[in-house]
FILO-565149 format. One record per residue: x, y, z of N, C-alpha, C in turn. Coordinates in steps of 0.02 Angstrom, whole numbers, padded with zeros to 5 digits, always signed. Layout:
REM residues N
XYZXYZXYZ...
***
This chain:
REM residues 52
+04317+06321+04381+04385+06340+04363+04436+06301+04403+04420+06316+04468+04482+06267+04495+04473+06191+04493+04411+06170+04480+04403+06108+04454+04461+06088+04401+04438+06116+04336+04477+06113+04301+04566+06109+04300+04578+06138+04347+04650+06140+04357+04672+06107+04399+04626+06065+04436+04645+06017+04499+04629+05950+04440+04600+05948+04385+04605+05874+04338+04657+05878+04311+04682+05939+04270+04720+05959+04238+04795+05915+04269+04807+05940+04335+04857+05902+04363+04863+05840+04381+04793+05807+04391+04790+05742+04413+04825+05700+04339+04810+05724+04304+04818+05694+04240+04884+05689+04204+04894+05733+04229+04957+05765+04199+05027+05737+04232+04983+05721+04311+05038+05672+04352+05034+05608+04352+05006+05564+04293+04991+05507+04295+05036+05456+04265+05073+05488+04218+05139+05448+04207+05182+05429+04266+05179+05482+04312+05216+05474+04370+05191+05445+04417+05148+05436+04431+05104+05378+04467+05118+05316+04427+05100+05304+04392+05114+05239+04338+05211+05201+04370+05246+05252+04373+05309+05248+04370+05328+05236+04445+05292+05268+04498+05299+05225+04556+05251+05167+04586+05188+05151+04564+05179+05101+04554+05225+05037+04528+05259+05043+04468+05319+04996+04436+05354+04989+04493+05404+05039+04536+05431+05050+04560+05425+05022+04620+05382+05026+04641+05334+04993+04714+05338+04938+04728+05302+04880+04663+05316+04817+04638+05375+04778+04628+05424+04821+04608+05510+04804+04587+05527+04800+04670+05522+04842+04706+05548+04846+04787+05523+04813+04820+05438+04781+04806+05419+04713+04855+05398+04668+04838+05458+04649+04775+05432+04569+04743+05471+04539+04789+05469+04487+04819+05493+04428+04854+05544+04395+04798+05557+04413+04733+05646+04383+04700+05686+04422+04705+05663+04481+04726+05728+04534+04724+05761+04540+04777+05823+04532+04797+05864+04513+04830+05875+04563+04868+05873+04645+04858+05878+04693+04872+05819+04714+04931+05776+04668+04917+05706+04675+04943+05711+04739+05014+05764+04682+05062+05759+04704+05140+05814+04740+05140+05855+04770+05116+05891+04835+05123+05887+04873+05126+05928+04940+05163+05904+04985+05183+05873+05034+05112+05920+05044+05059+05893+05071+05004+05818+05038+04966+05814+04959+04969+05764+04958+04953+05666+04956+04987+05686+04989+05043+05658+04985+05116+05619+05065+05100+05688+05095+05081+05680+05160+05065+05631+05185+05007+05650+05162+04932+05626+05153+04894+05566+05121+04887+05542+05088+04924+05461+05067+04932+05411+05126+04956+05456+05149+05021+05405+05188+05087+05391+05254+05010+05448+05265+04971+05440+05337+04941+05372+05334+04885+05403+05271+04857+05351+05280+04796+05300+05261+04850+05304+05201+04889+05185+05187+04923+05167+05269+04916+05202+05329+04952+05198+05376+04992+05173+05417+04900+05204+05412+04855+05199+05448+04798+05129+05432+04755+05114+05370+04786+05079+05326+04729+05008+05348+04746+04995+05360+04804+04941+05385+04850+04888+05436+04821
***
């Protein structure tokens, strides 16, 4: 049973994984200019931290 409801969510949160992965990538491509700023410094640590 709680199996079930511990897939249930994995799954269910996978768009959102998907979406900080993207997200992850956009904040440490080396063209984006934004790269080393504080917001995009920020925006990396959150999604690695989400993507997990």
């Amino acid at each position: 049973m709680l199996y079930t409801l511990y897939e249930a969510g994995y799954y269910a949160s996978t768009p959102l994984r998907f979406a900080a992965r993207a997200t992850r990538e956009f904040w440490n491509s080396p063209l984006n200019p934004g790269k080393d700023s504080a917001l995009g410094r920020r925006m990396f640590a959150t999604s690695d931290l989400f993507q997990i």
